[in-house]
N, CA, C and O atoms as a Maestro MAE file, in Angstrom:
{
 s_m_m2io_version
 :::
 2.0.0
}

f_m_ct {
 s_m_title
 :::
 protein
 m_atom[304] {
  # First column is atom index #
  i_m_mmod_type
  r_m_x_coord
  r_m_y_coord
  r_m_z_coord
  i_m_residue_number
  s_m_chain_name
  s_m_pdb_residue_name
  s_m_pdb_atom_name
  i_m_atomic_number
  :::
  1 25 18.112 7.772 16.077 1 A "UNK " " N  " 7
  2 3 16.927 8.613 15.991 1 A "UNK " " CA " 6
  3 2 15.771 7.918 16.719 1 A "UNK " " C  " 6
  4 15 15.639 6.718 16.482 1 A "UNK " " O  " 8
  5 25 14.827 8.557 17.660 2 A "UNK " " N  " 7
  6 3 13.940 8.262 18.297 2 A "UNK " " CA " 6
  7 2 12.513 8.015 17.336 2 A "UNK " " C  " 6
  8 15 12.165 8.820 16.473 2 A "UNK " " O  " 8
  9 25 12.077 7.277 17.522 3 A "UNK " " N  " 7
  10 3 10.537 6.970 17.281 3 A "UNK " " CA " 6
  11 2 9.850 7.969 17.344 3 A "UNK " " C  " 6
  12 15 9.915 8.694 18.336 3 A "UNK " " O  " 8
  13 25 8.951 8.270 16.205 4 A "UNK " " N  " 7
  14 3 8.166 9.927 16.204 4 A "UNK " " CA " 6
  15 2 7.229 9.042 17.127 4 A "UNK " " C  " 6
  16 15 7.118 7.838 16.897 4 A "UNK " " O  " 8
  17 25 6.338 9.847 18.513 5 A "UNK " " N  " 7
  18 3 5.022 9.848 19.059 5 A "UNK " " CA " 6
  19 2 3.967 10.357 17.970 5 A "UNK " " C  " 6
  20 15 3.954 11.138 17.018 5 A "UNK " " O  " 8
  21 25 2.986 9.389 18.705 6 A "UNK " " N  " 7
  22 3 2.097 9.993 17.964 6 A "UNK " " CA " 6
  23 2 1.590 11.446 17.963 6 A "UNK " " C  " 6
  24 15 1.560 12.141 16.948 6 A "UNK " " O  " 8
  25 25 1.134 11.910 19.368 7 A "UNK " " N  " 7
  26 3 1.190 13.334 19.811 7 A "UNK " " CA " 6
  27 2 2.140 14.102 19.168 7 A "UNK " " C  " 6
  28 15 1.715 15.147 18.675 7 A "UNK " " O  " 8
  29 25 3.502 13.820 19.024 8 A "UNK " " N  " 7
  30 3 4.742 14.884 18.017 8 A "UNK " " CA " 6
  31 2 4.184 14.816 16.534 8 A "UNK " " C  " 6
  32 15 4.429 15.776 15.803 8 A "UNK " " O  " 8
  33 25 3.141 13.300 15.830 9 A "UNK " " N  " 7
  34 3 2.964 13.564 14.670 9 A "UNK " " CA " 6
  35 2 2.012 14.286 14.436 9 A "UNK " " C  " 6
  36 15 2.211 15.136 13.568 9 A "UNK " " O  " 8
  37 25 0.732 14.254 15.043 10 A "UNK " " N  " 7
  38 3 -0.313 14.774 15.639 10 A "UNK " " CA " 6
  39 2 -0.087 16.541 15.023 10 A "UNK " " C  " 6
  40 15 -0.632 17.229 14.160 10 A "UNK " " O  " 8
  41 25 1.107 16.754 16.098 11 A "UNK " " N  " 7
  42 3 1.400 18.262 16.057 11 A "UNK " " CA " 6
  43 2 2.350 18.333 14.662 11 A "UNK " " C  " 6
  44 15 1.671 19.229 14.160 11 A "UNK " " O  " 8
  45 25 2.946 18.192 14.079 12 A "UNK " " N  " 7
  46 3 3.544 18.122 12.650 12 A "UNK " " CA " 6
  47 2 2.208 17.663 11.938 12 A "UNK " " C  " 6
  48 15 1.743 18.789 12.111 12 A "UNK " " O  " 8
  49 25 1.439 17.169 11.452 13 A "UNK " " N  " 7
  50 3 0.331 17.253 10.997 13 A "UNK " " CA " 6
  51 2 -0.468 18.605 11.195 13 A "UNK " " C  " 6
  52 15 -0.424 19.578 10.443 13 A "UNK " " O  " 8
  53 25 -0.929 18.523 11.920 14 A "UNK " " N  " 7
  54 3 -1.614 20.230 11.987 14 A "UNK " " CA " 6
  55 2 -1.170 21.507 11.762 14 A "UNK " " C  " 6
  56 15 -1.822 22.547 11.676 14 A "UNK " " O  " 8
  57 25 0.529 21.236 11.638 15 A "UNK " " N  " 7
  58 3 0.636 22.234 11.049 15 A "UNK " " CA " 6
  59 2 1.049 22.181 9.502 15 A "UNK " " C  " 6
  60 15 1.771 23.051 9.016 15 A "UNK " " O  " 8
  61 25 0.634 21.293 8.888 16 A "UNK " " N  " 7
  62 3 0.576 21.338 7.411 16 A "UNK " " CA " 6
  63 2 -0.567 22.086 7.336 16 A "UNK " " C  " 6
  64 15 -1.439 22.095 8.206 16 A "UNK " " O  " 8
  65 25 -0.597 23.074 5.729 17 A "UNK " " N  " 7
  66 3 -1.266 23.796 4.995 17 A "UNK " " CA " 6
  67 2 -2.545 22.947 4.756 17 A "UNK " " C  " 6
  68 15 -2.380 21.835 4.253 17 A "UNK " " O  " 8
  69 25 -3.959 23.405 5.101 18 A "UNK " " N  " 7
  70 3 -4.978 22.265 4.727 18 A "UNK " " CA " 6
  71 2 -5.416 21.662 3.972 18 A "UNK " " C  " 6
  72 15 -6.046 20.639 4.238 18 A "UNK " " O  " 8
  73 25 -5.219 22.113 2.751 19 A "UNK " " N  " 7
  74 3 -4.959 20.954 1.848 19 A "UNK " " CA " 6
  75 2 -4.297 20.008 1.910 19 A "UNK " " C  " 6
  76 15 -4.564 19.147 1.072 19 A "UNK " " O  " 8
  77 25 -3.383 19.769 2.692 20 A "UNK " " N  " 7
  78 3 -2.139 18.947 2.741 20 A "UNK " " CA " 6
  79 2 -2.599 17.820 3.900 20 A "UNK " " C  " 6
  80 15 -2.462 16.601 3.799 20 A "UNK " " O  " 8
  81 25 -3.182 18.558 5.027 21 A "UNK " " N  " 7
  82 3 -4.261 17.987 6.378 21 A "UNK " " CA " 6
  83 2 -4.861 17.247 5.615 21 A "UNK " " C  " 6
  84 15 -4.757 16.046 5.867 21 A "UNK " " O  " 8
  85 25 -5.627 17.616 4.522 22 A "UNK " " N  " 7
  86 3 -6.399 17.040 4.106 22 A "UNK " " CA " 6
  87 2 -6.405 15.433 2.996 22 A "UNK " " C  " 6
  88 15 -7.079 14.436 2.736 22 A "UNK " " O  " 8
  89 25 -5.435 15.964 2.745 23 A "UNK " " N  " 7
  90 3 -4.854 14.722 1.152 23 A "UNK " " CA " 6
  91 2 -4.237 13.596 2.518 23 A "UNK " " C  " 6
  92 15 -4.322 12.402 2.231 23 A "UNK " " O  " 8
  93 25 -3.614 13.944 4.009 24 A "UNK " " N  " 7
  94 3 -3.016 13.098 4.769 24 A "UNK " " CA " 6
  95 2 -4.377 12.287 5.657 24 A "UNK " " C  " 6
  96 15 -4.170 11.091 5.865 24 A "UNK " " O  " 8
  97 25 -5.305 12.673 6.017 25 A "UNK " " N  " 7
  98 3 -6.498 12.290 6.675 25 A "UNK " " CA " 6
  99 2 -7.194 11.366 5.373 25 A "UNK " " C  " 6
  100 15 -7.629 10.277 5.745 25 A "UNK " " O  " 8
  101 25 -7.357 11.681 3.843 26 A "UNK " " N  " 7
  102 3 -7.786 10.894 3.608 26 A "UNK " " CA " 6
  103 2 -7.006 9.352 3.144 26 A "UNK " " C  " 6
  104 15 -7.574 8.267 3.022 26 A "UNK " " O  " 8
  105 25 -5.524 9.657 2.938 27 A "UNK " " N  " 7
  106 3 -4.770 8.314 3.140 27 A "UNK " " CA " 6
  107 2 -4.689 7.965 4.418 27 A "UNK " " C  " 6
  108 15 -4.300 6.797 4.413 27 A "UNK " " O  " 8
  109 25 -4.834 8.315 5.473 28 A "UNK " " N  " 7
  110 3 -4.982 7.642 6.719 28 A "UNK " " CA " 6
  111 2 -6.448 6.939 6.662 28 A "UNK " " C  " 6
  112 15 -6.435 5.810 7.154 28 A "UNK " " O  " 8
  113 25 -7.316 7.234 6.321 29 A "UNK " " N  " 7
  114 3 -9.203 6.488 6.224 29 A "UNK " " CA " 6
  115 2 -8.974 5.464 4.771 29 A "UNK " " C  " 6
  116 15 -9.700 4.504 4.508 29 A "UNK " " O  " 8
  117 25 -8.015 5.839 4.082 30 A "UNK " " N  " 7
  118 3 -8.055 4.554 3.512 30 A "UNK " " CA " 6
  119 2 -7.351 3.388 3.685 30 A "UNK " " C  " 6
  120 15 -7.732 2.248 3.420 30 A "UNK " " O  " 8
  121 25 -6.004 3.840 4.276 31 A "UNK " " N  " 7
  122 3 -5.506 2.724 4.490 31 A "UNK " " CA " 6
  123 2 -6.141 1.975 5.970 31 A "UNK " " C  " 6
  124 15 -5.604 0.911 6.278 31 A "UNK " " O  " 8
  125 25 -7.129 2.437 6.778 32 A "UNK " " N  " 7
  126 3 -7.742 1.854 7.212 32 A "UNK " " CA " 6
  127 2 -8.806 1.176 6.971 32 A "UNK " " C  " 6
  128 15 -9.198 0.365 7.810 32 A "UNK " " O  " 8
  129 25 -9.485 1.369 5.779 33 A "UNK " " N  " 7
  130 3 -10.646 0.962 4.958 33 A "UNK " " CA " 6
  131 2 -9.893 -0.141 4.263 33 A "UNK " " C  " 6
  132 15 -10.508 -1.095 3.787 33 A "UNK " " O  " 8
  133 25 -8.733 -0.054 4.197 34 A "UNK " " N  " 7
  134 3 -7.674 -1.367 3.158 34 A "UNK " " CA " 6
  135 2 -7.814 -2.278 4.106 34 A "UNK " " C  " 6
  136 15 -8.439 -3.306 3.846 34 A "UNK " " O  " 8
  137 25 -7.188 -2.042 5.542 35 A "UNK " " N  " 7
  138 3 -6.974 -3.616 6.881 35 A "UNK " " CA " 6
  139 2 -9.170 -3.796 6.868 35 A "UNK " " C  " 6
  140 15 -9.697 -4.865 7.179 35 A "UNK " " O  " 8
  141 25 -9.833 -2.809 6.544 36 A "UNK " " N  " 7
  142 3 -10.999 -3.507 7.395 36 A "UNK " " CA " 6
  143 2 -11.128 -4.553 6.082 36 A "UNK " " C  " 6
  144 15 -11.289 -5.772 6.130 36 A "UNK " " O  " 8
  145 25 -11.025 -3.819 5.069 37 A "UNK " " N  " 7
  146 3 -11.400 -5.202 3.471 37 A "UNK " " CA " 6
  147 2 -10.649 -6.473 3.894 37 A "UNK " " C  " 6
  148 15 -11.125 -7.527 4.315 37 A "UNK " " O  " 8
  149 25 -9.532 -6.178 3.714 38 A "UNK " " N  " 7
  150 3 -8.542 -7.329 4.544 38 A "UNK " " CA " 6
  151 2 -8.882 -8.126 5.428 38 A "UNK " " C  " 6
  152 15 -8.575 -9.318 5.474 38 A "UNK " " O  " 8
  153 25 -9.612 -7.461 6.279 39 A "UNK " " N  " 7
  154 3 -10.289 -8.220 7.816 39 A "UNK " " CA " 6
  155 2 -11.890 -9.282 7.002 39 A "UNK " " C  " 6
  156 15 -12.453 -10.244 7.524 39 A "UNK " " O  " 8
  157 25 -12.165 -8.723 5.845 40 A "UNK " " N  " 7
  158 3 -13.652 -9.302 5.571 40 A "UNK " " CA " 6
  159 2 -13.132 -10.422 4.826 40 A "UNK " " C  " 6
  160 15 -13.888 -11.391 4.763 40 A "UNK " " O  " 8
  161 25 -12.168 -10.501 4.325 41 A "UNK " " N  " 7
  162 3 -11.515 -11.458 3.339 41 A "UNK " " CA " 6
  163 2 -11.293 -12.541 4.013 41 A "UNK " " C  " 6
  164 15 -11.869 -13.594 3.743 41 A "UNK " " O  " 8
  165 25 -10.229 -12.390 5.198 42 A "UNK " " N  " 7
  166 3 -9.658 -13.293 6.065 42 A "UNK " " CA " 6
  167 2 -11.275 -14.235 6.706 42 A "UNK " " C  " 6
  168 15 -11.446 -15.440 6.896 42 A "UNK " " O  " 8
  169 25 -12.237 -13.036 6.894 43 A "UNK " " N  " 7
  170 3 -13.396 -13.437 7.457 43 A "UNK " " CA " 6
  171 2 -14.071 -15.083 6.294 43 A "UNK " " C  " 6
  172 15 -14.454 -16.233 6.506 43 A "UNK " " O  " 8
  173 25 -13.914 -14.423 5.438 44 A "UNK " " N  " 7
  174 3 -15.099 -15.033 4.328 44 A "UNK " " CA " 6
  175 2 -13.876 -16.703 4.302 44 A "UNK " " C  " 6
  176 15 -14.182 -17.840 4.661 44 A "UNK " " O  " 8
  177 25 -12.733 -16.283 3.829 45 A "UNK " " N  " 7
  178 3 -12.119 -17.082 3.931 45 A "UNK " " CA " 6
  179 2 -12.065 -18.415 4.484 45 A "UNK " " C  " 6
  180 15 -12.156 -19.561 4.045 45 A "UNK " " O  " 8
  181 25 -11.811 -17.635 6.058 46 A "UNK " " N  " 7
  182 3 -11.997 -18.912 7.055 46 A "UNK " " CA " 6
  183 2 -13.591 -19.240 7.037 46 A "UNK " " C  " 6
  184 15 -14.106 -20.353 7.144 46 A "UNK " " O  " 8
  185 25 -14.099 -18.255 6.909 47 A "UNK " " N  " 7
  186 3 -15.814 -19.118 6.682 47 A "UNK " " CA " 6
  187 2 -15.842 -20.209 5.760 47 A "UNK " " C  " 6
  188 15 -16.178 -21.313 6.189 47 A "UNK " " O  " 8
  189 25 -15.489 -20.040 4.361 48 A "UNK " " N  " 7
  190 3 -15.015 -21.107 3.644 48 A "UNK " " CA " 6
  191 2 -14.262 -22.551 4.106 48 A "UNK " " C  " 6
  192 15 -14.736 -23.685 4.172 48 A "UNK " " O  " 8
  193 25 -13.479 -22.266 4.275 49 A "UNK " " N  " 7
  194 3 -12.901 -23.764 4.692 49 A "UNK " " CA " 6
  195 2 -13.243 -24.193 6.130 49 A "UNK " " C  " 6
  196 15 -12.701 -25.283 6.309 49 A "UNK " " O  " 8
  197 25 -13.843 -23.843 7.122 50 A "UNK " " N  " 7
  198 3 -14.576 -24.195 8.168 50 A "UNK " " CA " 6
  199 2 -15.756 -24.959 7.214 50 A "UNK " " C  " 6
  200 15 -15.680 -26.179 7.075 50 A "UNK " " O  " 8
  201 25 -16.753 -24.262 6.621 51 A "UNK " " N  " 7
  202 3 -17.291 -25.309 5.544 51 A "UNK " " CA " 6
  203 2 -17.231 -26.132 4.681 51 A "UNK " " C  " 6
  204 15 -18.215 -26.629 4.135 51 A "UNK " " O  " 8
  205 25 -16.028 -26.400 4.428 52 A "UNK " " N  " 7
  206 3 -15.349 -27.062 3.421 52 A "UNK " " CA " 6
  207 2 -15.136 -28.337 4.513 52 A "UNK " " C  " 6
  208 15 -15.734 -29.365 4.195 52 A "UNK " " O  " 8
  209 25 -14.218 -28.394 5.976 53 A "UNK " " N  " 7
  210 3 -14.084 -29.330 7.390 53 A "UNK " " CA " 6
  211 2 -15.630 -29.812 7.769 53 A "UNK " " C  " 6
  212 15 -15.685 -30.977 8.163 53 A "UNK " " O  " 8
  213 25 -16.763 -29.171 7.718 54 A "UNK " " N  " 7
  214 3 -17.941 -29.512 8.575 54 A "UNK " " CA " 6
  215 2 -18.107 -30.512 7.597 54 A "UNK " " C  " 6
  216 15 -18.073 -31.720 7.829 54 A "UNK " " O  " 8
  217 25 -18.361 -29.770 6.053 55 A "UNK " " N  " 7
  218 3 -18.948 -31.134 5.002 55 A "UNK " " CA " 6
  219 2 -18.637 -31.904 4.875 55 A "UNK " " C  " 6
  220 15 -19.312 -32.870 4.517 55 A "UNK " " O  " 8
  221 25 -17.060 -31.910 5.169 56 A "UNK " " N  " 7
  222 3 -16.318 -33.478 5.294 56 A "UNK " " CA " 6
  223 2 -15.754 -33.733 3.602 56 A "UNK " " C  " 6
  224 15 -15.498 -34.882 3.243 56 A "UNK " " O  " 8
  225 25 -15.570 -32.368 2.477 57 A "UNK " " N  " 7
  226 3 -15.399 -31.854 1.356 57 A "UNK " " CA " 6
  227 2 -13.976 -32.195 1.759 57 A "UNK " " C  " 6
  228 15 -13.645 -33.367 1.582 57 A "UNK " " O  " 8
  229 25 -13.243 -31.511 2.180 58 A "UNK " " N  " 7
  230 3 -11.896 -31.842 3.097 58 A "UNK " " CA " 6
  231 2 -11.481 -32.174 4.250 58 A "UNK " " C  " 6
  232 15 -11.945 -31.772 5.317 58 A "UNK " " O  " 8
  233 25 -10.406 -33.075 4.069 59 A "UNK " " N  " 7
  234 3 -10.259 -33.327 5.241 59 A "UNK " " CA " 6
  235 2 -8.684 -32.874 6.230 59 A "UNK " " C  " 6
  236 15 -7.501 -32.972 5.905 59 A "UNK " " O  " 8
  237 25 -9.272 -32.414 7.394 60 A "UNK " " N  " 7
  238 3 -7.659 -31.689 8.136 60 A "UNK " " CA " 6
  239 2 -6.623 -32.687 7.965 60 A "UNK " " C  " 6
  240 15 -6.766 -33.854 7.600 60 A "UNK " " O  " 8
  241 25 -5.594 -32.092 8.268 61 A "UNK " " N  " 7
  242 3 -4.067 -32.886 8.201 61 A "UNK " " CA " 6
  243 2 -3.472 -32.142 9.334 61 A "UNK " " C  " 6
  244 15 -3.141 -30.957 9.283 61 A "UNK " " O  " 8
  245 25 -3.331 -33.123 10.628 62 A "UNK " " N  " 7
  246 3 -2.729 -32.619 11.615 62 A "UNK " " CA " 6
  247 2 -1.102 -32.156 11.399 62 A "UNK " " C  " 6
  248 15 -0.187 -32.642 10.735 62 A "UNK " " O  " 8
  249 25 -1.214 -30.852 12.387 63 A "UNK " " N  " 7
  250 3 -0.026 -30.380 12.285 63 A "UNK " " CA " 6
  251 2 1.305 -30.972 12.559 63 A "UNK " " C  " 6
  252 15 2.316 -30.560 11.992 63 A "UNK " " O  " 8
  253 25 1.311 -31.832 13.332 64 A "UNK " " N  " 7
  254 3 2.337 -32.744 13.269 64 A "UNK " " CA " 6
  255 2 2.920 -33.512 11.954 64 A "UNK " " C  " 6
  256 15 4.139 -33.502 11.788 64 A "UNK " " O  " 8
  257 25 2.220 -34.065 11.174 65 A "UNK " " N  " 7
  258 3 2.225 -34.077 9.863 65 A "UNK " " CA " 6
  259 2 2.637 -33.283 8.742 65 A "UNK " " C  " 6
  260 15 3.197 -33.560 7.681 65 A "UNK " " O  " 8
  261 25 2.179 -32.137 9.297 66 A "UNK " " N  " 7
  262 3 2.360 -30.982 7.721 66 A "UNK " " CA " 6
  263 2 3.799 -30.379 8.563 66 A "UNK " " C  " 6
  264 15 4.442 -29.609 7.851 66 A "UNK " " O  " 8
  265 25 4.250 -30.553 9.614 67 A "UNK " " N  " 7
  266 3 5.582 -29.848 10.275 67 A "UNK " " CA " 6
  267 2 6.753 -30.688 10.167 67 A "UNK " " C  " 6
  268 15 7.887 -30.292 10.438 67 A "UNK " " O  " 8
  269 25 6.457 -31.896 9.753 68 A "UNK " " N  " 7
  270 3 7.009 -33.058 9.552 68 A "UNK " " CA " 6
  271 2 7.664 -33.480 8.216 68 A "UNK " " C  " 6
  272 15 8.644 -34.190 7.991 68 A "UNK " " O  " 8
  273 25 6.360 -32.467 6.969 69 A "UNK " " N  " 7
  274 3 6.420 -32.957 5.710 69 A "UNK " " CA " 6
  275 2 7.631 -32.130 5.396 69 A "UNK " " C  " 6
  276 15 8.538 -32.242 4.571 69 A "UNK " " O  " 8
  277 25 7.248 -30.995 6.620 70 A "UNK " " N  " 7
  278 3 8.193 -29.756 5.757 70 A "UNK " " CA " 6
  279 2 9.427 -29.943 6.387 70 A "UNK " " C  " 6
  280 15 10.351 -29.302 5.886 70 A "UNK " " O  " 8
  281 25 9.677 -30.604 7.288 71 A "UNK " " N  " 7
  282 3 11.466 -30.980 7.741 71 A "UNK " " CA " 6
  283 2 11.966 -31.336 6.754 71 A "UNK " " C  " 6
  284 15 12.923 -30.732 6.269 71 A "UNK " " O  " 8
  285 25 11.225 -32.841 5.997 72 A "UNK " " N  " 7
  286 3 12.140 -33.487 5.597 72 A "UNK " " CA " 6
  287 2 11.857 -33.212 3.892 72 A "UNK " " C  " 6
  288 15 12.121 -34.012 2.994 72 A "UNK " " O  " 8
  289 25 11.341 -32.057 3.760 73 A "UNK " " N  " 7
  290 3 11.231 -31.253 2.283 73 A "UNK " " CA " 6
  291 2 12.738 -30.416 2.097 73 A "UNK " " C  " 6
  292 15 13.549 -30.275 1.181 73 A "UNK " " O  " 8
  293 25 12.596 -29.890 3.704 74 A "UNK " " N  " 7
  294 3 13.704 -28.803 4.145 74 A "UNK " " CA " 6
  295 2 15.397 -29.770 4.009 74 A "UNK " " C  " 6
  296 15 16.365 -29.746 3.249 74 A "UNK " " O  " 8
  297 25 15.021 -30.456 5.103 75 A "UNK " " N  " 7
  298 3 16.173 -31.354 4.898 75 A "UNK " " CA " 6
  299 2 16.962 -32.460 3.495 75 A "UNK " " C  " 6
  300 15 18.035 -33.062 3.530 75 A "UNK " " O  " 8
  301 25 16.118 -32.400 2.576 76 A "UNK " " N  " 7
  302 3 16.121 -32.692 1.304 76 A "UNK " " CA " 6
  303 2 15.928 -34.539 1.553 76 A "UNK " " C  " 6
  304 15 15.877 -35.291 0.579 76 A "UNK " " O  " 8
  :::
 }
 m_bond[303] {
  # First column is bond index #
  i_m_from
  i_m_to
  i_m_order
  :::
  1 1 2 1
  2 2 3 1
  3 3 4 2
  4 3 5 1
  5 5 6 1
  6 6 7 1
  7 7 8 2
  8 7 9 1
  9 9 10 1
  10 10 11 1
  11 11 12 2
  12 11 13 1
  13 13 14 1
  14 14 15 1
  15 15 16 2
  16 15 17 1
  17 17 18 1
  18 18 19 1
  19 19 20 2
  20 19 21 1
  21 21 22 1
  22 22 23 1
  23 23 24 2
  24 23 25 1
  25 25 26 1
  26 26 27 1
  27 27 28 2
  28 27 29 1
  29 29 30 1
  30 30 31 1
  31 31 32 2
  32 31 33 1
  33 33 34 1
  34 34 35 1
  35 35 36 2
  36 35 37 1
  37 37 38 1
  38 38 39 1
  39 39 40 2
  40 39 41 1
  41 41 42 1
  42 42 43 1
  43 43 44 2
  44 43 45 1
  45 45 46 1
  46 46 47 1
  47 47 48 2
  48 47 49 1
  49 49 50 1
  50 50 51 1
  51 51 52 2
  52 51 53 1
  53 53 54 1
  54 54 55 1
  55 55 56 2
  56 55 57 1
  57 57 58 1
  58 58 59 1
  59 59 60 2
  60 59 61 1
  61 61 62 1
  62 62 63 1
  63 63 64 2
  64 63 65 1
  65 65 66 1
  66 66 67 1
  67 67 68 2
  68 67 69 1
  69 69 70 1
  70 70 71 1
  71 71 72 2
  72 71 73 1
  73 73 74 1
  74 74 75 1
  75 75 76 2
  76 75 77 1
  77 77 78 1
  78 78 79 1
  79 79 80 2
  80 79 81 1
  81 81 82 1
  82 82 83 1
  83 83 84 2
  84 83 85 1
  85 85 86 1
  86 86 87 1
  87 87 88 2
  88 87 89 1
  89 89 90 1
  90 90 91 1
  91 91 92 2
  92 91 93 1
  93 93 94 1
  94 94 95 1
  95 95 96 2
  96 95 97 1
  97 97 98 1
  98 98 99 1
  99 99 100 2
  100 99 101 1
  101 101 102 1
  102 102 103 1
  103 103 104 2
  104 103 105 1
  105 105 106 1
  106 106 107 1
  107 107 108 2
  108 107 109 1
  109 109 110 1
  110 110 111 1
  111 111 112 2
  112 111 113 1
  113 113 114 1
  114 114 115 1
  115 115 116 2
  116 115 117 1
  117 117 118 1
  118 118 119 1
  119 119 120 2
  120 119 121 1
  121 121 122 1
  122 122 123 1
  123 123 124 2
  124 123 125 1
  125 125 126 1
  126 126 127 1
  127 127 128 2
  128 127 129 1
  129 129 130 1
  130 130 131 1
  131 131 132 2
  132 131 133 1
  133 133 134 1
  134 134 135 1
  135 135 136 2
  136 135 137 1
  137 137 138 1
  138 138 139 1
  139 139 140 2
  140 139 141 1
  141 141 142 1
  142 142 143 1
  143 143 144 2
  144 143 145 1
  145 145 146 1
  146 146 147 1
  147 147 148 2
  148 147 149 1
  149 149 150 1
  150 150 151 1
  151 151 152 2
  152 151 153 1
  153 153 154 1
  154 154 155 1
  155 155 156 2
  156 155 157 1
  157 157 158 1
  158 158 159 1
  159 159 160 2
  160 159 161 1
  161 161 162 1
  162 162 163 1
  163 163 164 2
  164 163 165 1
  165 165 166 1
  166 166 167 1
  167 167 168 2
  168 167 169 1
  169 169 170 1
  170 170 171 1
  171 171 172 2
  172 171 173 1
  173 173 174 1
  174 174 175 1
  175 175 176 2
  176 175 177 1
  177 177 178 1
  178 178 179 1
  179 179 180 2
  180 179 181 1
  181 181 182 1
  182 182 183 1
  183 183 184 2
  184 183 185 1
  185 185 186 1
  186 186 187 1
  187 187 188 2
  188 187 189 1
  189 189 190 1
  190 190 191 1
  191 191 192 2
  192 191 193 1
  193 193 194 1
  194 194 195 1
  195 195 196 2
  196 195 197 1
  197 197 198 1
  198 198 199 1
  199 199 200 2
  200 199 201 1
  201 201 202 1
  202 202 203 1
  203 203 204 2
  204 203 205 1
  205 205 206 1
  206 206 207 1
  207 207 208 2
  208 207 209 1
  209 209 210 1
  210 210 211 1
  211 211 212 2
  212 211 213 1
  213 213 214 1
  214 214 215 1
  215 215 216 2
  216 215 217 1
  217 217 218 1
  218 218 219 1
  219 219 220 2
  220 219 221 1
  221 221 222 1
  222 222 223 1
  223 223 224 2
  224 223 225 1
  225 225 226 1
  226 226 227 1
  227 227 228 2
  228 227 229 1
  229 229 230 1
  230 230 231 1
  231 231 232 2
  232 231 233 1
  233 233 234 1
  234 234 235 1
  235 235 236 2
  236 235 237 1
  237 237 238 1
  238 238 239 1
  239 239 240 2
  240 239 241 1
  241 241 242 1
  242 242 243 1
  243 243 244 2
  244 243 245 1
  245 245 246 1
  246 246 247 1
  247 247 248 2
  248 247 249 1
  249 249 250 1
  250 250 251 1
  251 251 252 2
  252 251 253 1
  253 253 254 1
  254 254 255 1
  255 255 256 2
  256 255 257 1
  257 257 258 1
  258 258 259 1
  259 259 260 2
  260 259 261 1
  261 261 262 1
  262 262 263 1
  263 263 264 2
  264 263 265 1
  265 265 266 1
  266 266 267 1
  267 267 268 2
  268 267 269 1
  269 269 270 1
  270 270 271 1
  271 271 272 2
  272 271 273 1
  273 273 274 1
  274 274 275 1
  275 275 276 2
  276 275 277 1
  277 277 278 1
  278 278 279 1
  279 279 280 2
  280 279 281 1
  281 281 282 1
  282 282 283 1
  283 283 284 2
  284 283 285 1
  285 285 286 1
  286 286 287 1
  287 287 288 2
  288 287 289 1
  289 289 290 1
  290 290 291 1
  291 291 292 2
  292 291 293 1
  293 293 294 1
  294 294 295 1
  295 295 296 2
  296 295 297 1
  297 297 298 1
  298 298 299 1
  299 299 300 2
  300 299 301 1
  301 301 302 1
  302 302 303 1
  303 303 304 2
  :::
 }
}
């Protein structure tokens, strides 16, 4: 089975009954309103521990190290 286009969903959408247009447009604006929250989180986040590195509160652990820890975690 082929991948629906968007244009083919587009047109299967519009022709739902409008109420139905309607209940589908507003789960489409939310689940985009879900990735933008998502996007502010990730934001605040890394704002956080970028401040946490400047203050010198923590300190980085190069990746060589933490790729290293986990071999030989992996490897028992």
């Amino acid at each position: 089975m082929s991948p629906i286009t968007r244009e083919r969903l587009e047109v299967e959408a519009r022709s739902l009954p409008r109420e139905e247009r309607a209940r589908l447009a507003e789960a489409l604006l939310a689940s985009l309103e879900e990735e933008a929250e998502i996007e502010r989180a990730w934001r605040a986040e890394i704002g956080r521990r970028a401040s946490e590195l400047d203050s010198g509160s923590v300190q980085a652990i190069p990746a060589e190290q933490v790729f290293a820890e986990i071999d030989e975690i992996l490897q028992g």
